[in-house]
C-alpha positions in Angstrom: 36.1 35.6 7.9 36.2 37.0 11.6 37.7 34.0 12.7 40.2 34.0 10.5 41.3 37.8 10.9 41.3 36.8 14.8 43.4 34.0 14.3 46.1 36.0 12.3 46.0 38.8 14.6 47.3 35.9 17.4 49.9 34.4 15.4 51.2 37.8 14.9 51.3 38.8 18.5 52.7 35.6 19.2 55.3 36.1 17.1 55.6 39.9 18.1 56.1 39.2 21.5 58.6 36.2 21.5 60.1 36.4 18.2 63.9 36.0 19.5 66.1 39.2 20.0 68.7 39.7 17.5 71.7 41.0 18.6 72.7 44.7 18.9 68.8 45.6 19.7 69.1 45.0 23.5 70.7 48.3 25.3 72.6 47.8 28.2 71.9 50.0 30.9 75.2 51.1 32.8 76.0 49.6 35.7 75.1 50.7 39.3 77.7 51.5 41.9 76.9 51.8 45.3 77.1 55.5 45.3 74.3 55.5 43.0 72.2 53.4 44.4 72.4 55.4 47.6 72.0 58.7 45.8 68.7 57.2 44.3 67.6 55.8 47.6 68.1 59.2 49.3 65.6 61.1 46.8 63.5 58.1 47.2 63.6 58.4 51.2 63.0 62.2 50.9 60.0 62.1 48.3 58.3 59.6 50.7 58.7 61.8 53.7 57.1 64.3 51.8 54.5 62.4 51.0 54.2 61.4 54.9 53.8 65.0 55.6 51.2 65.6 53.1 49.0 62.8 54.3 49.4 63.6 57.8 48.6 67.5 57.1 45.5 65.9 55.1 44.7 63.9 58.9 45.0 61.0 56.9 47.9 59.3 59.2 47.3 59.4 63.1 49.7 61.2 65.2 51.3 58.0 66.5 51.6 56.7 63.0 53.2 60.0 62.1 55.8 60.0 64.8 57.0 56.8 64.1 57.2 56.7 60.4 58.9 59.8 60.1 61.7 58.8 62.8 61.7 55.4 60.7 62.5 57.5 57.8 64.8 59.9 59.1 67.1 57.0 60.3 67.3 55.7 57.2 68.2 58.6 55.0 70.6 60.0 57.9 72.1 55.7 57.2 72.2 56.3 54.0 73.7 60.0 54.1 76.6 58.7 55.9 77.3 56.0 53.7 77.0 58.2 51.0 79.5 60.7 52.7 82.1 57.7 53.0 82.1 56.4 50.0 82.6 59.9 48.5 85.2 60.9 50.7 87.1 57.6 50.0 87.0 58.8 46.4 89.0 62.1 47.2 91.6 60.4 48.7 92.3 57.7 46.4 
């Protein structure tokens, strides 16, 4: 009896999880420009120097370690700042 509970249980997972996908079900998500992308990246970029700066209060990351991964960090959100800056202000004029 166990056995055969256990065996319907798989054949219905099985089925579950690659029963084909009719259409309509799937949502599309929209799709990403680069301004996005950069916007997302920025927050991203911010949240982990934040975190940096916690752990470092906490003495969990050496000075050295510190120093670099915060410059590391800071170049790439100022990169990505500019970008951003670009792209927007070749929006306005178009």
């Amino acid at each position: 009896m166990i056995l055969l509970l256990c065996a319907l249980l798989t054949i219905g997972l099985f089925l579950y999880v690659f029963a084909p996908v009719r259409e309509g079900e799937l949502v599309r998500g929209e799709d990403k420009t680069r301004l996005s992308f950069l916007r997302e990246r920025k927050e991203v970029i911010y949240e982990n120097l934040r975190d940096l700066n916690f752990e470092y209060k906490a003495g969990k990351v050496p000075d050295a370690d510190f120093q670099k991964a915060r410059t590391e960090l800071e170049a790439e959100a100022a990169a990505a700042l500019a970008e951003i800056e670009d792209l927007e202000q070749g929006r306005r004029r178009s």
